[in-house]
N, C-alpha and C positions, 0 to 999 in steps of 0.2 A: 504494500500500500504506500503511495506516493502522496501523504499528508501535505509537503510544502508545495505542489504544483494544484492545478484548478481541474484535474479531470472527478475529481470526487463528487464539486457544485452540483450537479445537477442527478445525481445515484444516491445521497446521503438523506435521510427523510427526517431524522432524530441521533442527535450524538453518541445516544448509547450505540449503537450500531458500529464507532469506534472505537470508542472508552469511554472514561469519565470515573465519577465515582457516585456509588449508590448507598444509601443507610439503609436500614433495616434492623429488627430484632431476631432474636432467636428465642424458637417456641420450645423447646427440649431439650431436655438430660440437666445434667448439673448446673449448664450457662443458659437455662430458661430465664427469659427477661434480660437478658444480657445484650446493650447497642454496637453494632459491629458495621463499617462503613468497606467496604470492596472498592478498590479500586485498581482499573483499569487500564495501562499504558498506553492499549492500542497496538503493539507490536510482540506481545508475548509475554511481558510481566503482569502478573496479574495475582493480587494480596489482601489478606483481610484484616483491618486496622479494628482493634476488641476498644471500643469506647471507655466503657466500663473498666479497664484495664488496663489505665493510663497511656493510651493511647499506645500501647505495645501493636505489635505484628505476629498473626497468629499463622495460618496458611499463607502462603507466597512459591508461586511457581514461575516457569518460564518455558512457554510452549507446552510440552509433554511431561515437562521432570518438574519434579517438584524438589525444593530448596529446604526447607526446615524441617525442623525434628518438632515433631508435637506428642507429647505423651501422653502415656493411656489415661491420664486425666483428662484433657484436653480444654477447649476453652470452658472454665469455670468462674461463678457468681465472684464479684469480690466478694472478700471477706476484712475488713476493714480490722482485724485484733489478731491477724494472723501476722502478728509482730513479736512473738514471743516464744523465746529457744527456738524450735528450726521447726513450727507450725506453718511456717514460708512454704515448706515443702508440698503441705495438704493442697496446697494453689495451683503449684505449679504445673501448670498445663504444656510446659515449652512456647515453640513459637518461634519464629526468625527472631523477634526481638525480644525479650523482656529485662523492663528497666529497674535496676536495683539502687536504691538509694533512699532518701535524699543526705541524708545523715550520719547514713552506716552502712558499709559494703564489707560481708565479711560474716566469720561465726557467730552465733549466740554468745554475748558476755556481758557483764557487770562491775561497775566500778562506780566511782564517786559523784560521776556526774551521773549516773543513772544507769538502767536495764535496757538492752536491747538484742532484739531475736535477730535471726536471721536475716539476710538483705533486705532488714527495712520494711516500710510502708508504701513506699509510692506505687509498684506495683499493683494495690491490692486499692486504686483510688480509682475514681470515675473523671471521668473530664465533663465541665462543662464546655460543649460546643461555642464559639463565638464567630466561627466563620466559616462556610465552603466553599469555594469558585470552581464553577467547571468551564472546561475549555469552550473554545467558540471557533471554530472553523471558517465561520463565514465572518470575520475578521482577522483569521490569520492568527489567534490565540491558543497554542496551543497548550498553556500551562494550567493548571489544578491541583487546586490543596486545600488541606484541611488543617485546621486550625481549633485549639484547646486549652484549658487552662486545669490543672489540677493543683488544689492546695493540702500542706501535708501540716501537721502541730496541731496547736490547741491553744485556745485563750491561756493567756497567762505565762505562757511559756516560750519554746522556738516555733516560729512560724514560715514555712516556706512555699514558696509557689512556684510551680513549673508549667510554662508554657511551649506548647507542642505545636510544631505546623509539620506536616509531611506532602510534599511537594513531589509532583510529577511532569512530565510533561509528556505530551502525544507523540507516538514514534521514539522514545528513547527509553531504551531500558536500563532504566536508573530510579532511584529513589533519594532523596534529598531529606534529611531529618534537622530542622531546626530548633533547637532546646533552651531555652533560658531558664534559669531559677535565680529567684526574686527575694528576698528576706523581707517580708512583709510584716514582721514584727518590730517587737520596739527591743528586741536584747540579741543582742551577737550571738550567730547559730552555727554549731559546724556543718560541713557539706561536705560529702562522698557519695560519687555518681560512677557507676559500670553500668557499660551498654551490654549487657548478655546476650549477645547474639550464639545459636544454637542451629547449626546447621545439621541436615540430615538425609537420607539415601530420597534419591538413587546421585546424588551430588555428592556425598559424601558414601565412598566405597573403598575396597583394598584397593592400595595402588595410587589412590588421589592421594595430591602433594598439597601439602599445609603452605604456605607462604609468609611469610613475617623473619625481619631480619634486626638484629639488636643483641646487645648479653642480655644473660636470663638466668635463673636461678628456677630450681625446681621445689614445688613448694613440697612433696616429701621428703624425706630424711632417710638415710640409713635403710634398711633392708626394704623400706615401706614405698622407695622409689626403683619403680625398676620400668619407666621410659626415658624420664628427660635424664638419658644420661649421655656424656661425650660421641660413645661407643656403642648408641642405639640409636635407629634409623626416626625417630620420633615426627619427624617430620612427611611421613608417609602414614597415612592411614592403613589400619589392620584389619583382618577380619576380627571377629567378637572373641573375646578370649575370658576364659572361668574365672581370672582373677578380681573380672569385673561387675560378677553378677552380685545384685543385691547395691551394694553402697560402695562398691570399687568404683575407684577415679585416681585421677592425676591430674596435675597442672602444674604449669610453668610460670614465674614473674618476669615480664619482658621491659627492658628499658627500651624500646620500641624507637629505632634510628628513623629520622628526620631526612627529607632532601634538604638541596639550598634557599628551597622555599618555608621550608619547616612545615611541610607537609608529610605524614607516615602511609603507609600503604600494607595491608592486610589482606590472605583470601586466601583462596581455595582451586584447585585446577586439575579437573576430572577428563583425563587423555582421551578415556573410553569412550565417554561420550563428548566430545569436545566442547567441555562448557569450563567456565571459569565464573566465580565472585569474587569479587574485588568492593575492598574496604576502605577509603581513606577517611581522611581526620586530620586537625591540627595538633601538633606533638604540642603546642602551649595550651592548650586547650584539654588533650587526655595524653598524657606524657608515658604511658603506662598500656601494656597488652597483659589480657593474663590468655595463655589456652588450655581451655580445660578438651581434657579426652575421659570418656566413658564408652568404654567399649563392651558394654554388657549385652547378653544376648536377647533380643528382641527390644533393649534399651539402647541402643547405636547413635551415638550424638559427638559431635567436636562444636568445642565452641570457640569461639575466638572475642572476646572481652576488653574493648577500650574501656578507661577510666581513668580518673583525677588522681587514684593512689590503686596498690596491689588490693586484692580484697582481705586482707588484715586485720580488718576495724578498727576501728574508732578508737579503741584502746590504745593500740601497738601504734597506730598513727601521731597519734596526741603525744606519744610518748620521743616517738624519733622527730619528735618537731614536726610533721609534714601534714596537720590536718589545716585545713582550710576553715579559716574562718569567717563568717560572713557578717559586715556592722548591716543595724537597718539600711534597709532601702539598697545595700549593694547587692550587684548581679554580675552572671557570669553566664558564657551563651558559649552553646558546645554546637557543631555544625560536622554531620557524618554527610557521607555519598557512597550510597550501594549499587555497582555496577555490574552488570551482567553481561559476559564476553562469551561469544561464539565463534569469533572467525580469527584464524590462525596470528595474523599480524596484532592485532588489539593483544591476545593471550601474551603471544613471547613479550612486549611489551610490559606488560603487567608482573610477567617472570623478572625481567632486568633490574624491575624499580625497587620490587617487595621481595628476591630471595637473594640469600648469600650464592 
């Protein structure tokens, strides 16, 4: 389809017929009553934005293969108190995207400034809408987004706000995430934001190569690590292996190398089928990659994880000096680009920038 030429004017009768984006609810299972907005590229990318759920990314394909891991919970209700020890878990549905934070990225713990579970609250918040724009062909516009606002705190205490646009455009397969958080209260709040992105088959298979280049430390130890090592292939996806069934996992903390622009680049690149995702970001913006691998059987996920610090929490953050502090009224605005490559020159490309 030839979007930027005029043979379309006169065959096109309604825009959904190219893309755009749709709302709607969902009538069943756990995510009854749950707002969830689809949208449409027009050229093959094609994702479902969970309203309800901070405006995460729940399905997202492209053409035939589908991109994310979603698990056998799948999209479910928030639950707004699922902030406490690792009750994160009972939510987690997967998804191409979901957002951890705003204040804690990292295990269940406790200390003096207070209790917190699992990655946080925002996940587990609704967005109020405050904008959609669909494209317009017959002006030659082909851009569309949606736009959000989720607030996380309580009277009295930290109060933060995150607003979300996710931005597309016609004939490009790309998606554009625009993020701010806001400190809307009146007392200095910490902030710790990871993008949990969670990819899954048939993109994610034996043989796909991990891409991401930087030192890194592996966040096991001692007998309890046996991928990210020197002298293992870690950057090649596995088939399912026994040591991961149940709560097996591993991850990596990556100081994530910068071009001369200070931009990072991330992703994934599947031979087989010739497809590639590709991640970028600003390194002053998420300085930090973590990649988590679960290779459990029938639970098959790689993630690849920008964010403001490793997910460590709040605690071990506070303590090395490196949590972020935010006075009222200060903001900080994170800006991702998820790209989807098919054709041989774009991929090598993508290989030169994002691997050693």
């Amino acid at each position: 389809m030839h979007i930027l030429d005029n043979s379309w004017v006169n065959k096109v009768s309604n825009i959904a017929q190219v893309g755009g984006i749709e709302t709607s609810v969902l009538d069943n299972g756990a995510g009854r009553g749950v707002r969830i907005a689809w949208i449409n590229t027009g050229c093959g990318v094609r994702f479902k934005v969970v309203l309800d759920r901070a405006m995460d990314i729940a399905e997202a394909s492209f053409n035939q293969y589908n991109l994310s891991w979603i698990s056998h919970l799948g999209v479910n209700s928030p639950q707004p108190f699922s902030d406490r020890d690792a009750d994160w878990l009972r939510t987690f549905g997967g998804g191409l995207l979901v957002t951890c934070g705003l204040t804690h990225v990292g295990g269940p713990e406790e200390d003096s400034y207070g209790k917190r579970g699992l990655h946080d609250q925002i996940s587990n918040t609704a967005a109020e809408i405050i904008q959609i724009k669909q494209p317009n062909l017959l002006d030659d516009d082909r851009e569309m987004f949606i736009t959000g606002i989720m607030k996380q705190g309580h009277p009295l205490g930290v109060q933060l706000q995150l607003k979300r646009t996710i931005r597309c455009y016609l004939g490009e397969p790309k998606i554009l995430i625009e993020d701010e958080v806001l400190n809307i209260g009146n007392v200095e709040a910490p902030h710790m934001l990871l993008y949990h992105f969670n990819l899954g088959w048939p993109l994610v298979d034996a043989g796909a190569q991990l891409l991401w280049k930087g030192d890194w430390e592996a966040r096991e130890k001692g007998d309890a690590n046996k991928i990210f090592k020197t002298d293992y292939p870690f950057k090649l996806c596995q088939e399912p292996i026994d040591e991961h069934r149940g709560n097996g996992e591993e991850a990596a903390f990556i100081n994530i190398e910068a071009d001369t622009h200070g931009d990072c680049a991330c992703g994934i690149y599947n031979e087989k089928i010739g497809l590639a995702l590709a991640l970028s970001f600003k390194k002053e913006q998420l300085p930090w990659l973590t990649n988590w691998q679960h290779w459990g059987s029938g639970e098959y996920v790689v993630g690849l994880e920008p964010g403001t610090n490793p997910p460590l929490g709040q605690k071990e953050t506070r303590a090395q000096g490196e949590l972020i502090l935010l006075k009222p009224q200060e903001r900080r605005t994170y800006n991702l680009t998820l790209d989807i490559l098919n054709d041989k020159e774009s991929i090598e490309k993508f290989i030169d920038r994002s691997d050693l």
